[in-house]
Each structure stands twice: as structure tokens, then as C-alpha cells.
C-alpha positions in Angstrom: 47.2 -26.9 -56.4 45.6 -25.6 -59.6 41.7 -25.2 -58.5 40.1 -25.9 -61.6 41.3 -29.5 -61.5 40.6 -30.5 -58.2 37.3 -29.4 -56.8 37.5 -27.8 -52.8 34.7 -25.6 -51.2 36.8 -22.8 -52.6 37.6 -23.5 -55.3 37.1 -21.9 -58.9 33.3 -21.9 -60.0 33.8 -23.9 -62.4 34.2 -27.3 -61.7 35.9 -30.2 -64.0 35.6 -33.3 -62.5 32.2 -34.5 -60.7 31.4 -38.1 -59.6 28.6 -38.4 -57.0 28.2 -42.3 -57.4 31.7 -42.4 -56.5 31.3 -43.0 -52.4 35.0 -41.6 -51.7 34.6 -38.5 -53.8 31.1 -37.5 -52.7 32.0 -37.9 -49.0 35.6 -36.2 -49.1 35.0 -33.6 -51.9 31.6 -34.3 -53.1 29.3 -33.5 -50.4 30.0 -29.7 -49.3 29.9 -28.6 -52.7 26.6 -30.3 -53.1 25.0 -29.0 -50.1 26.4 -25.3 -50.2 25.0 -25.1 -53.8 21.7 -26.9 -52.2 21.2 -24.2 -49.5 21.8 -21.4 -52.0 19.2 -23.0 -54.6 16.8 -22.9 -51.7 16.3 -19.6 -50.8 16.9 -18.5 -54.8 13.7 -20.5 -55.6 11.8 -19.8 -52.8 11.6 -16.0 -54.2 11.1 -17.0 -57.7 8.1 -18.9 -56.0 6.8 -15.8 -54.2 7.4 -13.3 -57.5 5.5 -15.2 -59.8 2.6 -16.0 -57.3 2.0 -12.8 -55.3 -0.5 -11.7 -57.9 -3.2 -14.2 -55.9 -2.6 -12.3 -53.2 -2.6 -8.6 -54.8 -5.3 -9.2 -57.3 -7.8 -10.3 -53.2 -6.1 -6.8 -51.9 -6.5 -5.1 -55.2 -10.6 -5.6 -54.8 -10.5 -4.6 -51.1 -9.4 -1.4 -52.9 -11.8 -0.7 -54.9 -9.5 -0.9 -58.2 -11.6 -0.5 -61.2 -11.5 -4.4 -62.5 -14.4 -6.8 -62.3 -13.6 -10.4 -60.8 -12.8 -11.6 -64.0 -10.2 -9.4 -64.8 -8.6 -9.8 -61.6 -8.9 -13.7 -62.0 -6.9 -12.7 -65.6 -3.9 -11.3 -63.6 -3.7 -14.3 -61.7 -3.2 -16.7 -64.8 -1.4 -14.5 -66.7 1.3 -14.7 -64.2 0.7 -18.9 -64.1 0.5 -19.3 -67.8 3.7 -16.8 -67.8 5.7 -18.9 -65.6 4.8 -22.1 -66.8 6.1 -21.5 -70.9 9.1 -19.9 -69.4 9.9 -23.3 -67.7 10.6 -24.8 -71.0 13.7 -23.4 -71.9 14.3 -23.5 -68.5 14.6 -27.0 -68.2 17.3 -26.4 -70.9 19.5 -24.3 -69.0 21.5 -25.8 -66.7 22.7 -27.7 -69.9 23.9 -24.9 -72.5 24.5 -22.2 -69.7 25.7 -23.5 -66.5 24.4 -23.9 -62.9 25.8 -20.9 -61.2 25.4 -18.8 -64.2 22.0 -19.9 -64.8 20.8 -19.5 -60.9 22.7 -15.9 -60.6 20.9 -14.4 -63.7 17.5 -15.6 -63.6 17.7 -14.3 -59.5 18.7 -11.2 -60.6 16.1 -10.7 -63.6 13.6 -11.1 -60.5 13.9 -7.3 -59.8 12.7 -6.3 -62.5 9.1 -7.8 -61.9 9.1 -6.7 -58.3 10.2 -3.2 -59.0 7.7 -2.7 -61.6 4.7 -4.7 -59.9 5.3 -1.6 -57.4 5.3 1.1 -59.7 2.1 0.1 -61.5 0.3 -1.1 -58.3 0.6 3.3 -57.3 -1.2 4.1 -60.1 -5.3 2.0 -60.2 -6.2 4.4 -62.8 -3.7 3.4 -65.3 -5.0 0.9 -68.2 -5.4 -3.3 -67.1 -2.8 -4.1 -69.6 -0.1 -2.5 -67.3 -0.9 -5.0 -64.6 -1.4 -7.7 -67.0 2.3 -6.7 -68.4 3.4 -7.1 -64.7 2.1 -10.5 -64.3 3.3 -11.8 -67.5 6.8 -10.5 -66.1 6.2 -11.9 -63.0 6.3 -15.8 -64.9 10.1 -15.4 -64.7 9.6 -16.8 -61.2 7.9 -19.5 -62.7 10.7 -20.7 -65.0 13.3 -21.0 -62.1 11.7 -24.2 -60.6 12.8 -26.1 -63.7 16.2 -24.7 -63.6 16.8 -24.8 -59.8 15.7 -28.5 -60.2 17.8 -29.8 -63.4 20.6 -27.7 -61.6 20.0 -29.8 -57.6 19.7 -33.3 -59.7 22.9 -32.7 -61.4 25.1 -32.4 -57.7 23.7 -35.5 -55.7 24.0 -39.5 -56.1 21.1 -41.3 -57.3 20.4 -42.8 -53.3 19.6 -38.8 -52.5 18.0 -38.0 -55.1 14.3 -37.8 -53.7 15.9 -36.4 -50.6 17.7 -33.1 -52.4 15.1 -32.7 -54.7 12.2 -32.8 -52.2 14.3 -30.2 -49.7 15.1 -28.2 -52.6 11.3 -28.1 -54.4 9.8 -28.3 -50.9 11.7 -25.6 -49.1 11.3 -23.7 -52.3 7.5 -24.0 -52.4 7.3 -22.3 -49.1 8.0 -19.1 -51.5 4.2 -19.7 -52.1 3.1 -19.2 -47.9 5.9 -16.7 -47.6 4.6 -14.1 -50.0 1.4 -15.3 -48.7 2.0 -14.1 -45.0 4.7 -11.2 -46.3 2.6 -9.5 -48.4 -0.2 -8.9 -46.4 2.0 -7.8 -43.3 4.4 -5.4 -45.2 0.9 -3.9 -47.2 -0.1 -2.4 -43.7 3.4 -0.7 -43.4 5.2 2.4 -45.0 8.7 0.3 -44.7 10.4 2.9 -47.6 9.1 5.9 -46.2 8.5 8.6 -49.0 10.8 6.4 -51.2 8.3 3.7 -51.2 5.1 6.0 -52.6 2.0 7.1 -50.4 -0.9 4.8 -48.7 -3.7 3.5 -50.5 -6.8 3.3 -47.8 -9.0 0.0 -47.7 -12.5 0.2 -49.1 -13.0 -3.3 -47.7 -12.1 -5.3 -44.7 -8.9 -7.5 -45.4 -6.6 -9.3 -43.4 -3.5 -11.0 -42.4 -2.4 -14.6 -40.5 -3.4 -12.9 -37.1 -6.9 -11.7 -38.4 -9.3 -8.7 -39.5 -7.6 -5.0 -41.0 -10.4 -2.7 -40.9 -11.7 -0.8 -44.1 -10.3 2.5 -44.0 -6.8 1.4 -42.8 -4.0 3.0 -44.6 -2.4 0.4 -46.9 1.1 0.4 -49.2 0.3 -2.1 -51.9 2.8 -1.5 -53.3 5.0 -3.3 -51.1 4.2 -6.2 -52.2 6.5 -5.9 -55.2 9.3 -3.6 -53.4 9.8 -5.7 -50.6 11.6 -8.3 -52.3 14.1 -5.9 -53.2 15.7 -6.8 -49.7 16.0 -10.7 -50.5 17.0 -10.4 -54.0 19.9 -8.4 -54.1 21.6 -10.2 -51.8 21.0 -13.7 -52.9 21.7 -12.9 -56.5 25.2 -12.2 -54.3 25.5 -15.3 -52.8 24.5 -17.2 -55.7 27.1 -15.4 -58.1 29.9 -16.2 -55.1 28.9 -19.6 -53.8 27.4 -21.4 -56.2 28.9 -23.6 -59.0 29.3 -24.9 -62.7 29.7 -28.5 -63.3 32.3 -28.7 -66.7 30.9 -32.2 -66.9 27.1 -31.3 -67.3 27.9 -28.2 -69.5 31.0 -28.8 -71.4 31.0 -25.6 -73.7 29.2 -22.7 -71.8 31.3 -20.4 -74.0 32.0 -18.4 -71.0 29.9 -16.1 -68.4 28.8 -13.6 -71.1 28.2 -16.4 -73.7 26.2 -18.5 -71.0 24.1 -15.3 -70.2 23.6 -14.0 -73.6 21.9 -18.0 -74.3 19.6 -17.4 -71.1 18.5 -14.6 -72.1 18.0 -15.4 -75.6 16.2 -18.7 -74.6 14.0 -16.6 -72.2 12.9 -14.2 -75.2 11.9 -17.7 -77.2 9.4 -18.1 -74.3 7.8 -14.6 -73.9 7.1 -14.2 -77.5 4.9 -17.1 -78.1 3.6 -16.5 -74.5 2.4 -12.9 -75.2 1.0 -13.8 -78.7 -1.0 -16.6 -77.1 -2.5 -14.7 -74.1 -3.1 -11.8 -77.2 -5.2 -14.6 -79.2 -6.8 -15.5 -75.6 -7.6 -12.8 -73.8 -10.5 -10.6 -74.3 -11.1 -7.3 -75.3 -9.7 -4.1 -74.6 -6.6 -6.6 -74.1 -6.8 -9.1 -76.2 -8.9 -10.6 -79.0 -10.3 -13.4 -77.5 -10.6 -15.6 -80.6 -9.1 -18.9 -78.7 -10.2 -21.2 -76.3 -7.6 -22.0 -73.3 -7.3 -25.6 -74.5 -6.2 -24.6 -78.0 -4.3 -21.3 -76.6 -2.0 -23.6 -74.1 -0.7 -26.5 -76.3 0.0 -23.7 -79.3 1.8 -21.8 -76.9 4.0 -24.8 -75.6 4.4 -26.2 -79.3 5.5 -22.9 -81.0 8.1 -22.4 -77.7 9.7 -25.7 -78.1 9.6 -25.0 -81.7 11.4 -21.5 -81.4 14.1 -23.4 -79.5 14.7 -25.7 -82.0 14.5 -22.9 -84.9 16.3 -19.8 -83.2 18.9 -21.8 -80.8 22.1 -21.4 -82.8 25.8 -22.9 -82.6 26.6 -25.3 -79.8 23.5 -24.4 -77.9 21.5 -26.0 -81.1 23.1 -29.1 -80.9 22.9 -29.5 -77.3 19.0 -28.3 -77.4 18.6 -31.2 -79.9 20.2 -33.6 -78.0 17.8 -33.2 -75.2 14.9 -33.5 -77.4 15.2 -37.3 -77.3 13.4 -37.1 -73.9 10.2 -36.4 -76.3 10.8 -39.6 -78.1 10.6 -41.7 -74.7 6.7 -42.7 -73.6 7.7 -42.3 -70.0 8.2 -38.4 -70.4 4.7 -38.2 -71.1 3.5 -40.6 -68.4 5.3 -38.7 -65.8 4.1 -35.4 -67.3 0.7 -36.2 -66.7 1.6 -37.7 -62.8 3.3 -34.3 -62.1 0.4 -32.5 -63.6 -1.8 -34.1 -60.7 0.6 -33.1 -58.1 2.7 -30.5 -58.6 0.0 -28.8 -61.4 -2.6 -29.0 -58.2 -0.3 -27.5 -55.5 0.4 -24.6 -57.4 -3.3 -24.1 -58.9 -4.7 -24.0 -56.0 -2.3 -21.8 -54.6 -3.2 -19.6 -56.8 -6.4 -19.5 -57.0 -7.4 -20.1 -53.7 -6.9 -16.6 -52.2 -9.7 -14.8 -55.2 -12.1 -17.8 -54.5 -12.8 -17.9 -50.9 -12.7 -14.0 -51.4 -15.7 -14.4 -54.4 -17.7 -17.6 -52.6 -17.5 -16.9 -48.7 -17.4 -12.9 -49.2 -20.8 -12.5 -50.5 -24.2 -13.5 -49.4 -26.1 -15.6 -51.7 -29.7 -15.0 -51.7 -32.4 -15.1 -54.2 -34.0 -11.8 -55.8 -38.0 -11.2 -56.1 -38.2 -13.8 -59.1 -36.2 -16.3 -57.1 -33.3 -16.1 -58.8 -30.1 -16.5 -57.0 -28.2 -13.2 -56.5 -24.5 -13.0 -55.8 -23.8 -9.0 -54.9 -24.2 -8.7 -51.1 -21.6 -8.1 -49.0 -21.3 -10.7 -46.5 -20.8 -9.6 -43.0 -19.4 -12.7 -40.9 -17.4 -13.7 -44.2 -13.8 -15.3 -43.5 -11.0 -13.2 -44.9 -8.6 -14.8 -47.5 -5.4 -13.3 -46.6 -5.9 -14.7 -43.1 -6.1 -18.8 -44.1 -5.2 -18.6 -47.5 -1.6 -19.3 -46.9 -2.2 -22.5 -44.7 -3.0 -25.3 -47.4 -0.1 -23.9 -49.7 2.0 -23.6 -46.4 1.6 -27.6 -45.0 1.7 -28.6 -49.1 5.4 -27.3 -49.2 6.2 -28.5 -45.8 5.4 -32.1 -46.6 6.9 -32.3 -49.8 10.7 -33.4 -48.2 8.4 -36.2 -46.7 7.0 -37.9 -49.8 10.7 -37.7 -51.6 12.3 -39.5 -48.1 9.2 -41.7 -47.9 9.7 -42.6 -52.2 13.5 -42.8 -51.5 12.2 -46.0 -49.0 9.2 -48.0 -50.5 9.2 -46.5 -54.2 7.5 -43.5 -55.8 4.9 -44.9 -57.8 3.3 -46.5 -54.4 3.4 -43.0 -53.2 1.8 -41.9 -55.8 -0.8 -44.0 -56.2 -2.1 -43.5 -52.0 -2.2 -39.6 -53.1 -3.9 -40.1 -56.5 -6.9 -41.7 -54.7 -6.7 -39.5 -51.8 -7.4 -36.5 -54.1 -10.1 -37.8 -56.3 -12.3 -38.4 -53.4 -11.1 -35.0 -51.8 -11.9 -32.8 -55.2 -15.5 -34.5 -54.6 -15.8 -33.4 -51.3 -15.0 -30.0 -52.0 -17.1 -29.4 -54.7 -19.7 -30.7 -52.6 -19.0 -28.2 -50.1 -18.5 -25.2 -52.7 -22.1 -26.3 -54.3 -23.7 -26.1 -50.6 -22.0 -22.8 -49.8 -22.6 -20.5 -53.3 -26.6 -21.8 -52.7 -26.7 -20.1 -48.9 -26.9 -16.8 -47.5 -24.4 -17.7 -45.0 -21.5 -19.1 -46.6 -19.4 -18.7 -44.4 -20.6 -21.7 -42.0 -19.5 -24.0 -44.7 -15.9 -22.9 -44.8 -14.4 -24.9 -42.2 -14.8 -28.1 -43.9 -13.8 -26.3 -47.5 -10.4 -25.3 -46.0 -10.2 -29.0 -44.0 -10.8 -30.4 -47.1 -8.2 -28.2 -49.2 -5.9 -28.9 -46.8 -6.0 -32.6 -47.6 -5.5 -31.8 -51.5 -2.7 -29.6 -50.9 -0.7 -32.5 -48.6 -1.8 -34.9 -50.9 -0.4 -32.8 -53.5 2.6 -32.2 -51.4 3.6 -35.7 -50.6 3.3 -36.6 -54.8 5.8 -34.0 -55.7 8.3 -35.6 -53.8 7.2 -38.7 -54.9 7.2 -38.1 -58.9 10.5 -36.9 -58.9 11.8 -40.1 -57.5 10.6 -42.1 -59.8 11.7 -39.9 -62.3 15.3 -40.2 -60.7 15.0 -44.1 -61.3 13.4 -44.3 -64.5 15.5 -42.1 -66.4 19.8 -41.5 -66.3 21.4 -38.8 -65.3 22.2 -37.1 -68.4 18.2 -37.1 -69.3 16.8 -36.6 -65.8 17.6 -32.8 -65.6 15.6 -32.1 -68.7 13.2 -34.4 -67.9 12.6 -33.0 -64.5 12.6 -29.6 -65.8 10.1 -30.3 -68.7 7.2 -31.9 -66.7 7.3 -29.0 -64.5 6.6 -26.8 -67.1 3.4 -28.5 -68.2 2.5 -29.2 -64.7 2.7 -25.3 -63.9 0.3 -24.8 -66.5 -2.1 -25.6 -63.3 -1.1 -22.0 -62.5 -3.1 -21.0 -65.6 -5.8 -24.0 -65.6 -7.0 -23.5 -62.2 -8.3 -19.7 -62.0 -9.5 -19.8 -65.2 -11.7 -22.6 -64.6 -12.6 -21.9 -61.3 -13.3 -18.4 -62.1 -15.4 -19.5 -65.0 -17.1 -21.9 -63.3 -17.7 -19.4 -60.2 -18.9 -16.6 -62.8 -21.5 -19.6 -64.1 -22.5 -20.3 -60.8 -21.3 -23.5 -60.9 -17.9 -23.3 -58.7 -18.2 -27.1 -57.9 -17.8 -28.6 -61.6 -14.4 -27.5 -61.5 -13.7 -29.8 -58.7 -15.6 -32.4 -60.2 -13.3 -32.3 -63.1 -10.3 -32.5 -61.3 -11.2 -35.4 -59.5 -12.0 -37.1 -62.4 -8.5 -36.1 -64.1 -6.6 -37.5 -61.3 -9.0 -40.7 -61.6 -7.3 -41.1 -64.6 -4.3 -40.5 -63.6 -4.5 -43.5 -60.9 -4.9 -46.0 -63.8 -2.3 -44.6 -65.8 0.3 -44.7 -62.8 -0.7 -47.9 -62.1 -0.3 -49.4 -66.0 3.0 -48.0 -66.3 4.8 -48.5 -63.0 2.8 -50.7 -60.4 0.9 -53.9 -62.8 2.3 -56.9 -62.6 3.7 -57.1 -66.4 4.4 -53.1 -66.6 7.7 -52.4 -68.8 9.4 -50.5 -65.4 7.7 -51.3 -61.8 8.4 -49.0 -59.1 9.6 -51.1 -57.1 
């Protein structure tokens, strides 16, 4: 039997013929192949996850170090890495489309050792300049662009009846990258696990921690594990991704072969760090940047000059295809869903990243007035929580719930779904800011952070559930040939939290106002209730769902 015409679980990676909606083909031939390339996706994007957000967690262990960076800067690492990973989802979402699934997952797993290797190497060396670490965490955003792939690539291999199922296990096993490097990196920090390979311990200048509690200041600590360790996932799943995963002939016809498809990732990744760089160069301030834009003008002329590059630079086949998948623009539901996604998926990994730096910064200093009576924030605070010990638990239940909310969609419809989590998040970002208002006034913050993390923990389930459930109803709305890039491109603008998140909080923190920020999210998702319920849940909407 010749294997590249009839598709086995061994057969030839490439494969020609692919009919999910058939019922006798997916359950004979069909569903291996869909679930082997399912549980290799997984683990694939749970580390693209953990690259692109462990600077939340090194920036928190980076000041219990005494590195020579003020809050801000560190806050600047953080987004880098978000606003990185977010622009590099745009051609991402293009991928699976001009490249190929197994070519495109293999590569873009690989090109993760580069940023874990080199996050290592810098994080030796505190005296070298900020832009080396700010280099690092815009390398770190390739992590970031894998979601979209990983996503386009899942949709492409199950019916339409599974949809919210696959994608959910796929996006929320793959968001537990976020609480892996949460609890990893902490752990292998206190550890020389390379010996003299690995570089010599840094020693604590303040307490940290980890999931089981307090690390003294003056413990010995390897930083820079927490780029080297992933060495020892990534190696071997860009294996088992270049041996067990697939390419579906009928999704991308004319690849143009492994080099070709490679040499069009690459290229398309390039299209992405160029206006990327030059739009964190307009952003940031001096000595790194110039600091002539405001975010709001800096993000949309970053994403408008990448989609623009595409169209421009993308050459032979690859240009025709990329144009053909612009026609998503031209359909109003896009947007809608854009925005949706922006509430859930935008929130789950803004917080995430900004979390860790913010309860360090609120609950880790006493706030007490000077002479004059006005508030001081410089103290040290004594009985204050540490944020590598609960950081990881709202990130953590946020991922684990996700498979719920696509199951859930899959049963009663994903505008419903989102909807309940909509208003369950408006009235949570109140609370919160609530809380963060009472706890940045007192000189003992720290007896207001159980109901802070209680409360977080509610927007990152909410948040959770609402992933699952806007990629249903993006699996209904929209057929299969446009659902890939569609599902790709609205999780490029919703990373864009990534970037949103510190920077406003940290702004808003650095004001002394931490609990605006919440206040304008809440009323963003407010918004975003209506507009859900307009398009898909009104009696005379154009598509109610259901």
C-alpha cells in the first residue's frame, strides 16, 4: 500500500486525503491521527506558554536580587515578552496554511531554545546593560506566536461536533505552560541542576519563595535556571513533533517541501520582529528607547505595519495564499469575536503576567504616610505574602477549566457561555480594585490579600471557562477553511493583554492608583456583554448562538 494515499498511524507525514465529517473515516482512520497529533500539540504549546511567560516570574526573582532595575523597568521586561508574543501570532495564524502542521509545530518548538539558552546566559551577568534582558524577552514572544499555530493546526484534524472539545484540551492543557513555569521556575532557581555547566549561584537579597512557602534572603539561588531548564523538554519534543506529527495536503496544498515550508516560517516570523522591535523602539523610554508613543498608538501600528509586511514581503504561492486568508478581515464577525477573545483569553494571560510583579509591589511594602502626611510606598513589609508562592494558583485553575467551558459550549452554545462569564468579570474587576485601593492605603497590606487572590481567582475561571467558550462559537460561525485563521488571528490581538496588562497596572501602581486599572477592565468587559449579546444572543441577531 503506497502510504501517501491512504492515511495509517504510520504512515508518511504527509497526508492526502482528510475528511473528519465523514463518520467512517474519522472513526477507522480519522481519529488516531487526530489524537496522536492532539497529544503532541499539547505538550509543544504548553512550553511555548512557559517561554514566553517566565519573565513574570524572573523579573519578582530578579528584584529579590537586588538587580540594578527600578519597578518599572522590570514591569518593561514583562510586556516586552507579551507585546513580543502577541505580533508574532499574526503570521502565526498563517502558518499552518502556507507551511504545514508538522513542519510548522517542529520549527517553531525548536526555535524555543534559542530564548531559553540565552535568557540563561544574560540572567549570569546583572551588570550587563537592560537592553540585553529586554532583547531576551522580545525573543521570548516566539512562545507567544505558537498558540495561534498550535490552534489553526488542532482545528484543522477534528469534526466540527469536537471542535470545542480539542480545542479546549489543546489551549487549556497548553495554558497550564503558564502554572508550570510558574511552580518550575521557582523550584529549579534553588538548585544547581547543571553543576559547573550551569554557571555559579546568585544569593537572595530578599525573601522569595516557592508553592510550599518562604526561601530565606541569603539562600544561594541559580537564576539562571529558569531559562536552561527547558532545554530538557524542548529537545525532545521538537523530536516527537518532527516524528509523530502530520501535514494535512488538503489544508496546505503547495508547502513546496520541508526546506520551502521552513524558509516561509521563518521569513514570516522576521515580518513580525521587525515592526515589533521598531515599535517597542518608538515606545520605550530612554536609554532603550525613545519614548515618543503612547501604547495605544504603538500597538495598532505595530499590528497594521505586520499584516502589512505580510501582504508586501510574502512572495510566490505563499502571497496568494496569504491573500486569500485576508478575506476573514472583510467579515464583521472577525472583529466581534476579536473583541470576545480579548475579554477572555486577553485577561487570562494579562493577568498571568502581571500578577506575580503586583502582589510583589502592593503586599511587599508597607504603606504609611511621611511627616507631611503624604503616603510613602518604600518600606519593606515584614508579614508580606510572597508572589512565587500563590502566584501560580489563579493562572493554574484558569487553564484547568478551560476544557470545561469548550465541553459545556459544545452542549448549550458559546455565546450563553460567554455571556454568564462576561458579567461575572465586570463585577469581579470591581471587587478587586476595591480591594487593591483598601490595601495600597494601609500599613498592613497584607491582611487584604486573601480576598485579592479569592477574587483573582474568580477572573481567572471566568476567564478560563470563556476561552473555551469563544472558540466554539467561532467553530460554528465560520467554515473550516476560514476558522484556522480566524482562530489564530483573534488570539493575536487578544495576547496583546500580555502587553496591556503590566503596563497599565504598573502605571497605575507607579500613580498610586492600582485600582483604576481594574475599574477599566470591568468596564471593557461591560461592553463587551452588549456586544456579545447584539451579535449572537438578541432575538433578530444576523447568527444566534444557539
Amino acid at each position: 500500500m503506497n502510504p501517501k494515499s491512504s492515511p495509517t498511524a504510520g504512515s508518511s507525514a504527509d497526508i492526502p486525503d482528510w475528511r473528519p465529517e465523514d463518520e467512517q473515516f474519522w472513526e477507522k482512520t480519522g481519529k488516531k491521527i487526530a489524537h496522536r497529533n492532539l497529544w503532541i500539540s499539547v505538550p509543544a504549546l504548553l512550553c511555548g506558554f512557559a517561554i514566553w511567560g517566565m519573565w513574570g516570574i524572573i523579573t519578582v526573582q530578579m528584584l529579590n536580587l537586588g538587580f540594578p532595575f527600578t519597578q518599572a523597568e522590570l514591569f518593561s521586561l514583562t510586556a516586552i515578552a507579551g507585546l513580543a508574543g502577541a505580533t508574532m501570532r499574526i503570521p502565526a495564524s498563517f502558518l499552518i496554511r502556507v507551511a504545514g502542521g508538522r513542519n510548522t509545530i517542529f520549527l517553531t518548538t525548536a526555535m524555543l531554545l534559542a530564548p531559553a539558552m540565552g535568557t540563561g546566559i544574560v540572567l549570569q551577568h546583572p551588570e550587563w546593560p537592560l537592553w540585553t534582558f529586554q532583547l531576551m524577552a522580545l525573543w521570548s514572544g516566539v512562545g507567544g506566536g505558537n498558540f495561534a499555530s498550535s490552534m489553526s493546526n488542532i482545528s484543522t484534524f477534528f469534526p466540527k461536533r469536537l471542535q470545542g472539545t480539542a480545542l479546549g484540551l489543546n489551549a487549556g492543557l497548553g495554558n497550564f505552560g503558564v502554572t508550570t513555569m510558574q511552580i518550575v521556575i521557582p523550584l529549579v532557581m534553588t538548585m544547581s541542576i547543571f553543576g559547573g555547566m550551569g554557571g555559579e549561584a546568585m544569593v537572595l537579597v530578599k525573601d522569595s519563595g516557592w508553592i510550599l512557602g518562604k526561601i530565606v534572603a541569603g539562600t544561594p539561588t541559580w537564576i539562571q535556571n529558569a531559562g536552561f531548564a527547558w532545554l530538557l523538554s524542548l529537545i525532545p519534543l521538537s523530536v516527537f513533533a518532527w516524528y509523530g506529527m502530520n501535514n494535512l495536503n488538503t489544508v496546505t496544498p503547495d508547502s513546496g517541501g520541508t526546506l520551502a515550508a521552513f524558509l516561509k516560517i521563518i521569513w514570516l516570523y522576521t515580518l513580525s520582529f521587525v515592526p515589533a522591535g521598531l515599535g517597542l523602539y518608538l515606545y520605550l523610554p530612554a536609554p532603550t528607547g525613545l519614548g515618543i508613543l503612547n501604547m495605544w498608538i504603538a500597538m495598532p501600528l505595530i499590528v497594521f505595519s505586520t499584516l502589512m509586511m505580510m501582504r508586501l514581503a510574502a512572495f510566490g504561492a505563499m502571497k496568494d495564499n496569504i491573500a486569500k486568508q485576508f478575506a476573514i478581515f472583510k467579515n464583521k464577525h472577525t472583529w466581534s469575536l476579536t473583541l470576545l477573545y480579548i475579554v477572555t483569553f486577553g485577561s487570562f494571560i494579562g493577568f498571568s503576567m502581571a500578577l506575580p510583579l503586583s502582589i510583589t509591589v502592593i503586599f511587599g511594602i508597607s504603606h504609611l504616610p511621611d511627616a507631611a502626611g503624604i503616603m510613602q510606598h518604600t518600606l519593606k513589609n515584614p508579614h508580606a505574602p510572597s508572589a512565587l508562592t500563590y502566584a501560580w494558583i489563579g493562572p493554574f485553575i484558569g487553564a484547568l477549566v478551560r476544557p470545561v467551558g469548550g465541553w459545556v459550549s459544545d452542549k448549550i452554545g458559546g455565546s450563553i457561555v460567554t455571556q454568564a462569564i462576561s458579567a461575572v468579570m465586570v463585577l469581579a474587576s470591581v471587587a478587586v480594585g476595591y480591594v487593591m485601593l483598601l490595601a495600597y492605603g494601609s500599613a498592613t497590606p497584607e491582611q487584604y490579600f486573601m480576598p485579592f487572590m479569592v477574587l483573582f481567582i474568580v477572573l481567572f475561571t471566568a476567564s478560563g471557562i470563556g476561552n473555551g467558550s469563544t472558540f466554539r462559537t467561532i467553530g460554528v460561525i465560520f467554515d473550516r477553511t476560514q476558522a484556522g485563521p480566524v482562530l489564530g488571528w483573534t488570539s493575536a490581538i487578544a495576547a496583546y493583554g500580555a502587553f496591556i496588562a503590566p503596563v497599565v497596572i504598573g502605571a497605575q501602581i507607579k500613580a498610586g492608583t492600582p485600582q483604576m486599572a481594574m475599574y477599566g477592565f470591568a468596564v471593557f468587559y461591560a461592553l463587551c456583554l452588549v456586544l456579545n449579546w447584539w451579535f449572537y444572543l438578541r432575538a433578530g441577531a444576523e447568527i444566534r448562538n444557539p
